[in-house]
N, CA, C and O atoms as a Tinker XYZ file with bonds, in Angstrom:
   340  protein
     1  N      0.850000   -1.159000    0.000000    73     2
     2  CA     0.000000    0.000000    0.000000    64     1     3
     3  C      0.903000    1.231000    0.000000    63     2     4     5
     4  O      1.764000    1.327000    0.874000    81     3
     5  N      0.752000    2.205000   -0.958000    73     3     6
     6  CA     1.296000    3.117000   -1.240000    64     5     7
     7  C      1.518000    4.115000    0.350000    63     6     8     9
     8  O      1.199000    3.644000    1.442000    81     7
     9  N      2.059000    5.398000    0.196000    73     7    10
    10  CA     1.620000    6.192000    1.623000    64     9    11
    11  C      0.009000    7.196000    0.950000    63    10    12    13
    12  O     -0.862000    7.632000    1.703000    81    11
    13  N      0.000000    7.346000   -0.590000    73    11    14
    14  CA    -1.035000    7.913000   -0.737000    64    13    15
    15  C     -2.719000    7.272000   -0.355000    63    14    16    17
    16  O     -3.745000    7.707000    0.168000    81    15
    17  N     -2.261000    6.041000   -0.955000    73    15    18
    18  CA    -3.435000    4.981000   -0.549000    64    17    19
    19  C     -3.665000    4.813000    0.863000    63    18    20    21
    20  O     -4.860000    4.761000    1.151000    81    19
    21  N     -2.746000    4.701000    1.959000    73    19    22
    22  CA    -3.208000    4.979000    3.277000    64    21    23
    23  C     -3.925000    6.069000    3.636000    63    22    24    25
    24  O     -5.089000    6.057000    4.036000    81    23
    25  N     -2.922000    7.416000    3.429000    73    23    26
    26  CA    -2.935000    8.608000    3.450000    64    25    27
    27  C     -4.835000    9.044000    3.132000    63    26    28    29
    28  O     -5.418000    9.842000    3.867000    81    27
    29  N     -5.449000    8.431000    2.083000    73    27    30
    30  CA    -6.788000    8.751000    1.255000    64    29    31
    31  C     -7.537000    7.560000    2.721000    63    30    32    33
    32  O     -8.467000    7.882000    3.461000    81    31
    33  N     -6.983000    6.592000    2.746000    73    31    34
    34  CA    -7.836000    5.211000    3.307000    64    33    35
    35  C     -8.322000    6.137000    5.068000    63    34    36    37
    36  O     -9.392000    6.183000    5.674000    81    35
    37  N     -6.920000    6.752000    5.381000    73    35    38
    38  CA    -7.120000    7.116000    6.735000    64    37    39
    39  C     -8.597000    8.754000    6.600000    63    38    40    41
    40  O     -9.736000    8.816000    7.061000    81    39
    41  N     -7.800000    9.749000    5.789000    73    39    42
    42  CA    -8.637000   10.172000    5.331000    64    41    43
    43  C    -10.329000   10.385000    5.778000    63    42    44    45
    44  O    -10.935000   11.161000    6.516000    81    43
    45  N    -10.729000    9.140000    4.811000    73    43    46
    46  CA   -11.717000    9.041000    4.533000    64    45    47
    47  C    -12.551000    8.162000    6.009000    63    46    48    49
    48  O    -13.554000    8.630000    6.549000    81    47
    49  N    -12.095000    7.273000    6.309000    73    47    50
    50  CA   -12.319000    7.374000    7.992000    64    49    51
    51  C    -12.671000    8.232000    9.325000    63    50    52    53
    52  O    -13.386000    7.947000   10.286000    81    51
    53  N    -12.011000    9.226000    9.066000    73    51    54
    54  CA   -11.739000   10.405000    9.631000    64    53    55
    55  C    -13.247000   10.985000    9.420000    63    54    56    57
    56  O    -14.126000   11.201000   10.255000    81    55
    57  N    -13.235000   11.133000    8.225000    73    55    58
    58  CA   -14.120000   12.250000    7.717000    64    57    59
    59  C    -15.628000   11.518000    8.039000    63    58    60    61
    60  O    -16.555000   12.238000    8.410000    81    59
    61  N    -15.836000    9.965000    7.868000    73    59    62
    62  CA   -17.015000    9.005000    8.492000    64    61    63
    63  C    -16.805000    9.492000    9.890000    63    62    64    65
    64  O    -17.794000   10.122000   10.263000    81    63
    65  N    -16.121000    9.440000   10.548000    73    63    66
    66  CA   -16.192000    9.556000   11.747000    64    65    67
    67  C    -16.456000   11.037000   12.327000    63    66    68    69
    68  O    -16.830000   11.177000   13.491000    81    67
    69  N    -16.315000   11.781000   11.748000    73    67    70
    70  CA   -16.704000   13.111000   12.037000    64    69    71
    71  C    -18.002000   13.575000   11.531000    63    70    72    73
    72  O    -18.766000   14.267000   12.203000    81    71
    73  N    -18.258000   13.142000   10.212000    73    71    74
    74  CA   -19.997000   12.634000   10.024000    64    73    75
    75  C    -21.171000   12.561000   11.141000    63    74    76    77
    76  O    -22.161000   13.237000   11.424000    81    75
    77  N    -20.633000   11.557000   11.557000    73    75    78
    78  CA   -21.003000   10.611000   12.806000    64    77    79
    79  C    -21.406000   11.176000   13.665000    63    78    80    81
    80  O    -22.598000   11.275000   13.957000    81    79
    81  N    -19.975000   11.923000   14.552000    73    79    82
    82  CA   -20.150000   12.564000   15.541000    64    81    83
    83  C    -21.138000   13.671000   15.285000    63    82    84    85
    84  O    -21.826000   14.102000   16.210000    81    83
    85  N    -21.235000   14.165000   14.013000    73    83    86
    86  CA   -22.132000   15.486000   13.611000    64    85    87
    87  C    -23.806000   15.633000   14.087000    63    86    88    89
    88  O    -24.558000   16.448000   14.621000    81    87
    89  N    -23.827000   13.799000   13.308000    73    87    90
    90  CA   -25.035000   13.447000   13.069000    64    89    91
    91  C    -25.425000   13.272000   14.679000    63    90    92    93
    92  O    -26.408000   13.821000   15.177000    81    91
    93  N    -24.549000   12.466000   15.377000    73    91    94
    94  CA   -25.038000   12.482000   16.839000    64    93    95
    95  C    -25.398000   13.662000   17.513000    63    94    96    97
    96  O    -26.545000   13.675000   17.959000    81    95
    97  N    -24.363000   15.135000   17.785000    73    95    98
    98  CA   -24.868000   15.938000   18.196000    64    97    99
    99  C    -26.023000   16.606000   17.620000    63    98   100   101
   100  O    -26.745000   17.292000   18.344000    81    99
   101  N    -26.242000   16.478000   16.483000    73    99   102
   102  CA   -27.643000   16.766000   15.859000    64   101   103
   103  C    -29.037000   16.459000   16.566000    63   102   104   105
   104  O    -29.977000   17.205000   16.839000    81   103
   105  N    -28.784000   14.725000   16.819000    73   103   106
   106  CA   -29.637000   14.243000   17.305000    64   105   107
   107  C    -30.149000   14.520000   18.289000    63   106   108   109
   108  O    -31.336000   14.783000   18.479000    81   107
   109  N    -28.700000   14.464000   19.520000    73   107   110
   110  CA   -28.857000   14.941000   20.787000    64   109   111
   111  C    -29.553000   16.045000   21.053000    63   110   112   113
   112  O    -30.332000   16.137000   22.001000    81   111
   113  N    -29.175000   17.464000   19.756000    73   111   114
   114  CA   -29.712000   18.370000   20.306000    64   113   115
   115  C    -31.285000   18.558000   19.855000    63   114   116   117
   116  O    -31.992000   19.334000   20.497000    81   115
   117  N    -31.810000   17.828000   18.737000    73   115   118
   118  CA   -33.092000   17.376000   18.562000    64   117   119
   119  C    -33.748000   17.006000   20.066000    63   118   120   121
   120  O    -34.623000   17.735000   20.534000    81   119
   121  N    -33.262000   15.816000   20.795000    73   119   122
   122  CA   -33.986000   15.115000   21.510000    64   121   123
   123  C    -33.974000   16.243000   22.889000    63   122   124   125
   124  O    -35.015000   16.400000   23.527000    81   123
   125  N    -32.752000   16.963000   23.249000    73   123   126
   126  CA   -32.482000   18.432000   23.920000    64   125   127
   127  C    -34.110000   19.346000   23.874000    63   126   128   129
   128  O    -34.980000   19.507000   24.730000    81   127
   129  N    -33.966000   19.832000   22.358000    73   127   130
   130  CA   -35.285000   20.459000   22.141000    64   129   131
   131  C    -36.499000   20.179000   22.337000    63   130   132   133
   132  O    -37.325000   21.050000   22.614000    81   131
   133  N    -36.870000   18.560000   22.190000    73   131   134
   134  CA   -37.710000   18.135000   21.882000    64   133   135
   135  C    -38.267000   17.849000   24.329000    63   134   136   137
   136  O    -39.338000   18.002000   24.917000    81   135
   137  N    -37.177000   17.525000   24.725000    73   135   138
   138  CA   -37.528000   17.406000   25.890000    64   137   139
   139  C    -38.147000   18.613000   26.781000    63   138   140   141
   140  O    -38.846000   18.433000   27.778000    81   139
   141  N    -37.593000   20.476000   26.000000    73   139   142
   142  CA   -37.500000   21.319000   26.851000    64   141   143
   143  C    -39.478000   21.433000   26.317000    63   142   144   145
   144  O    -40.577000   21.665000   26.821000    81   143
   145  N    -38.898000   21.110000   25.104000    73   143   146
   146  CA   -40.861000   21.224000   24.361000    64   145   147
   147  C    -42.090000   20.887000   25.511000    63   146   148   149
   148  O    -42.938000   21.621000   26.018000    81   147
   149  N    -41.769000   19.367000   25.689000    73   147   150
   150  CA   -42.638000   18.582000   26.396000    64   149   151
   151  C    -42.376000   19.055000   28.295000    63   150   152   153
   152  O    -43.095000   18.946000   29.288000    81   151
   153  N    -40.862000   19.637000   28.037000    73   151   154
   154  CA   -41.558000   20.329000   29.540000    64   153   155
   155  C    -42.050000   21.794000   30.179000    63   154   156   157
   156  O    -42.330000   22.164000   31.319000    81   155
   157  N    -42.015000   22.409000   28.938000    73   155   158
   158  CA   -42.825000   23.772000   29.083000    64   157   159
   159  C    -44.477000   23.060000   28.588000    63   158   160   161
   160  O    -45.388000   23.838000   28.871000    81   159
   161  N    -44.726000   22.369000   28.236000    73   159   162
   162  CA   -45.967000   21.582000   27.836000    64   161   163
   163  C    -46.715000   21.471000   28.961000    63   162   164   165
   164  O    -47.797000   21.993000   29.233000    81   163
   165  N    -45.807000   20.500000   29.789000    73   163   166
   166  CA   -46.636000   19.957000   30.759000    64   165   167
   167  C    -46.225000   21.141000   31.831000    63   166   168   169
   168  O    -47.046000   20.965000   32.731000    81   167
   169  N    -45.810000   21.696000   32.024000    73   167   170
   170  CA   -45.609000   22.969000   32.719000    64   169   171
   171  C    -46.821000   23.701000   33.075000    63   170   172   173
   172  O    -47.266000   24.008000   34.181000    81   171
   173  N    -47.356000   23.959000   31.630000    73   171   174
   174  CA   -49.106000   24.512000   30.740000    64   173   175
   175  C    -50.217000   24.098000   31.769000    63   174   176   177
   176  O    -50.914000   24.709000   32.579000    81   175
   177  N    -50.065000   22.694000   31.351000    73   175   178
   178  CA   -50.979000   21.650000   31.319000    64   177   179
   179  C    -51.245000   21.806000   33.196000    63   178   180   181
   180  O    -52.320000   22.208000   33.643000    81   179
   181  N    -50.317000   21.492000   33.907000    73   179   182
   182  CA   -50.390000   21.627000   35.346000    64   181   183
   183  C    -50.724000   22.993000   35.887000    63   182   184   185
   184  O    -51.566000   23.083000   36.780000    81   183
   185  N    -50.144000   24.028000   35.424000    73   183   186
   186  CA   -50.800000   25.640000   35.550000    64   185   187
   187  C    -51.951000   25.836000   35.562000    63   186   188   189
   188  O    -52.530000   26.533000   36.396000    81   187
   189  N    -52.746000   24.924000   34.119000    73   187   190
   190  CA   -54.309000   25.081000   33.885000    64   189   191
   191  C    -54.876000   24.454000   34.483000    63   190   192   193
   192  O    -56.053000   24.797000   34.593000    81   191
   193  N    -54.510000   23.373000   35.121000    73   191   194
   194  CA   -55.015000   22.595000   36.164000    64   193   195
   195  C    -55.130000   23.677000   37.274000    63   194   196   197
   196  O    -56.320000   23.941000   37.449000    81   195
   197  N    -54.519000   24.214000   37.879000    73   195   198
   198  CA   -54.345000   24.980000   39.317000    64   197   199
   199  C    -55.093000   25.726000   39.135000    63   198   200   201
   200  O    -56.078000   25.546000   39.850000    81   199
   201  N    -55.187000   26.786000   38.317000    73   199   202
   202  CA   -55.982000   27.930000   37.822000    64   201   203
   203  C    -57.517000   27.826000   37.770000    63   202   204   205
   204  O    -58.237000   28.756000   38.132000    81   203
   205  N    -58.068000   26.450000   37.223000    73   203   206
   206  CA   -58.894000   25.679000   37.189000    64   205   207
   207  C    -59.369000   25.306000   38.434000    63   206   208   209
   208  O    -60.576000   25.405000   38.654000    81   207
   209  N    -58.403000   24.776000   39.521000    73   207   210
   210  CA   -59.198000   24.308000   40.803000    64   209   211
   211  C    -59.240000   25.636000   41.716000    63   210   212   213
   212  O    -60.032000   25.748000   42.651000    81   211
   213  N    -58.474000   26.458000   41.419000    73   211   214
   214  CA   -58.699000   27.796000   42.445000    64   213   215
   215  C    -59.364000   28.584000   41.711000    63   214   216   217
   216  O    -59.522000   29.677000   42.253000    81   215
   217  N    -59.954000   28.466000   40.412000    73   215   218
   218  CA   -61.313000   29.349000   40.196000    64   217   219
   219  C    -62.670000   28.705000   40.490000    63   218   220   221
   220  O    -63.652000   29.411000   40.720000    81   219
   221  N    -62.743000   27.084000   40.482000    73   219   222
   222  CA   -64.114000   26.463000   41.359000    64   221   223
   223  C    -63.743000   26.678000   42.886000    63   222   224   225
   224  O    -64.661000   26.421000   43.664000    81   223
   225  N    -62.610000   27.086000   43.413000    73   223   226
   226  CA   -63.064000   27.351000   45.190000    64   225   227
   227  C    -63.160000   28.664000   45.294000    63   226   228   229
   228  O    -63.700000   29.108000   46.307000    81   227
   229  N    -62.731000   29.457000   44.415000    73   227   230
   230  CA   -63.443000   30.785000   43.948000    64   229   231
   231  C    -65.070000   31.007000   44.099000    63   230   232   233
   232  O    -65.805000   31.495000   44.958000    81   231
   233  N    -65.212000   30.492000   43.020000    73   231   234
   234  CA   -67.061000   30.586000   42.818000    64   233   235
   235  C    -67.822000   29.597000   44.482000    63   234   236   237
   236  O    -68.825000   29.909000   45.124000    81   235
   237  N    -66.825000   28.368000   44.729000    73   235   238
   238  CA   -67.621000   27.903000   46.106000    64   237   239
   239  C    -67.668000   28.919000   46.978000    63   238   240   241
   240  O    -68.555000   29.019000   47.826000    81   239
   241  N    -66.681000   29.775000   46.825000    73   239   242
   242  CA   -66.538000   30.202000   48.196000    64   241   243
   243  C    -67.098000   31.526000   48.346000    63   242   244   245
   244  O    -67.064000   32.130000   49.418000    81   243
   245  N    -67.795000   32.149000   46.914000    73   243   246
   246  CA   -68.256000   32.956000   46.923000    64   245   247
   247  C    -69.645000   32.746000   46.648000    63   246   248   249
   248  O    -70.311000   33.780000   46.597000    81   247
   249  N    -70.344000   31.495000   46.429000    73   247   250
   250  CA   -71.455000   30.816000   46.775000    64   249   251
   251  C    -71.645000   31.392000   48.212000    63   250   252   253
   252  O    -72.327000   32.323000   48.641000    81   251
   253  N    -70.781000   30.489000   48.811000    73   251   254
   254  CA   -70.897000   30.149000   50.095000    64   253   255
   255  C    -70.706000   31.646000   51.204000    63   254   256   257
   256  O    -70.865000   31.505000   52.417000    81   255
   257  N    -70.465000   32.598000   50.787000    73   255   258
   258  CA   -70.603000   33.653000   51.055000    64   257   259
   259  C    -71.907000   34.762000   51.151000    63   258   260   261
   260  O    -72.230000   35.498000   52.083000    81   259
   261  N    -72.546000   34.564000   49.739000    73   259   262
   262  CA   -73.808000   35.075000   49.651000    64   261   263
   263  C    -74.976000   34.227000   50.318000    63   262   264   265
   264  O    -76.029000   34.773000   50.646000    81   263
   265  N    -74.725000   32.751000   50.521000    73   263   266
   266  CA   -75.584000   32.101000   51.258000    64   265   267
   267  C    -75.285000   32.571000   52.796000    63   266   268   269
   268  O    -76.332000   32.649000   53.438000    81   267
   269  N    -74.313000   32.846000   53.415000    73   267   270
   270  CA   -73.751000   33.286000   54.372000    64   269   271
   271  C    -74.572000   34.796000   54.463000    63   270   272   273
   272  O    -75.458000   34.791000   55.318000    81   271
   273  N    -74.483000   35.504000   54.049000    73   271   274
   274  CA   -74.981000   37.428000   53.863000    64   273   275
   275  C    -76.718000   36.999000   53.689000    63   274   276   277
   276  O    -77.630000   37.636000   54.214000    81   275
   277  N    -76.876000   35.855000   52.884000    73   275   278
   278  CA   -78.870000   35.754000   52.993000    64   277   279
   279  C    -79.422000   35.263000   54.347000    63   278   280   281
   280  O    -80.546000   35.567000   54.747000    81   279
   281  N    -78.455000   34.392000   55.104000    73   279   282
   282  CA   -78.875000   33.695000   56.501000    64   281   283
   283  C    -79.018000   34.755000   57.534000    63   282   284   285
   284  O    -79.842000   34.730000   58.449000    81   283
   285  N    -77.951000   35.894000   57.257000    73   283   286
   286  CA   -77.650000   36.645000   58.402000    64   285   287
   287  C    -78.551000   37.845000   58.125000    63   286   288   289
   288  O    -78.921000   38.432000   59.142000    81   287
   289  N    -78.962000   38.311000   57.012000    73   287   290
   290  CA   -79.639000   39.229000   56.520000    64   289   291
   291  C    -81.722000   38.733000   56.506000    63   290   292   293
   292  O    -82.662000   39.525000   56.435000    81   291
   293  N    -81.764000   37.440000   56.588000    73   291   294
   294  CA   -82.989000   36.968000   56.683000    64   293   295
   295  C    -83.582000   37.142000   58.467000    63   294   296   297
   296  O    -84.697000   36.656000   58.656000    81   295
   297  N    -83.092000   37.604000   59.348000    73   295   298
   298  CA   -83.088000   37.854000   60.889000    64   297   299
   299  C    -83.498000   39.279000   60.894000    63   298   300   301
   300  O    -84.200000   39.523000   61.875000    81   299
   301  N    -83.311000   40.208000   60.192000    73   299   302
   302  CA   -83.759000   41.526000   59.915000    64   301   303
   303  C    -84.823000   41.521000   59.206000    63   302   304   305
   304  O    -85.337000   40.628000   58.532000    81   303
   305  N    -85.243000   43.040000   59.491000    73   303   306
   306  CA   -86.501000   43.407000   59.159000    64   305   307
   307  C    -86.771000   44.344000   57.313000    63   306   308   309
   308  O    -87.274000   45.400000   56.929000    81   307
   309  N    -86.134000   43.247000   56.732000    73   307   310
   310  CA   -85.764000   43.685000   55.160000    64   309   311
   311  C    -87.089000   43.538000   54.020000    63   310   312   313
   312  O    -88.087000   42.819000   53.966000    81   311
   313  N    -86.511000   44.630000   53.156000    73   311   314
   314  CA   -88.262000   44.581000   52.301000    64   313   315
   315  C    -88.515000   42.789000   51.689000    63   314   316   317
   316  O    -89.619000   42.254000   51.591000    81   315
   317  N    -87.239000   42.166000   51.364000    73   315   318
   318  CA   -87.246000   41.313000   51.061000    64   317   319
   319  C    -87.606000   39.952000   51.596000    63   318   320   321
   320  O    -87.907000   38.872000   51.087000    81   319
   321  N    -87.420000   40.540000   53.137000    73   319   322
   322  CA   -88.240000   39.062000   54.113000    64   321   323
   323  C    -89.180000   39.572000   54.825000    63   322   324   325
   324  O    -89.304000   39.064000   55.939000    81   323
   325  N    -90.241000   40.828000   54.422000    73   323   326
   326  CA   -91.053000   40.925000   55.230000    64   325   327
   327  C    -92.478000   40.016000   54.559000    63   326   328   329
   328  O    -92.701000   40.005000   53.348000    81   327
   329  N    -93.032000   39.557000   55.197000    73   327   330
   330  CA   -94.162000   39.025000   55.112000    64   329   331
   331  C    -95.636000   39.719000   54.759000    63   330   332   333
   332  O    -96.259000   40.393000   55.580000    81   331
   333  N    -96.104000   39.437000   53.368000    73   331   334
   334  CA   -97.192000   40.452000   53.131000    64   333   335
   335  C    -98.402000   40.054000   54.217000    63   334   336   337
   336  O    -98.535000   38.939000   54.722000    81   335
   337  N    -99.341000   41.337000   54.486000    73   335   338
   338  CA  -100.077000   41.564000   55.184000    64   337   339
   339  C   -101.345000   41.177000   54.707000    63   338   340
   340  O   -102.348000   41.365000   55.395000    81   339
């Protein structure tokens, strides 16, 4: 084998192998992206959940408030609970 024929043989090895490595960090940083994706996602997803259960104890609790203001307000002498004559 010549030194050119090595010289091309090694070469071209080199250059597969740096391919390679290319294609890997490619990947990596695909699967990088693809993870930060799915965790600002579910990030979302759990936010709207919370937002969701503290706007129904919202409305309970502001139910439960005006039923509170009608109990205490039904003991008085209001146009609304007086009894027609």
């Amino acid at each position: 084998m010549t030194f050119t024929q090595m010289h091309n043989r090694m070469m071209s090895h080199g250059t597969a192998s740096s391919c390679a490595e290319a294609a890997s960090s490619r990947a990596q940083s695909a699967q990088a992206f693809f993870n930060s994706i799915m965790l600002i996602l579910g990030a979302i997803i759990v936010a709207s959940i919370i937002i969701a259960r503290l706007s129904l104890l919202g409305i309970l609790g502001l139910l439960v408030l005006v039923l509170v203001v009608l109990l205490i307000t039904a003991h008085f002498d209001t146009p609304w609970t007086r009894n027609p004559a």
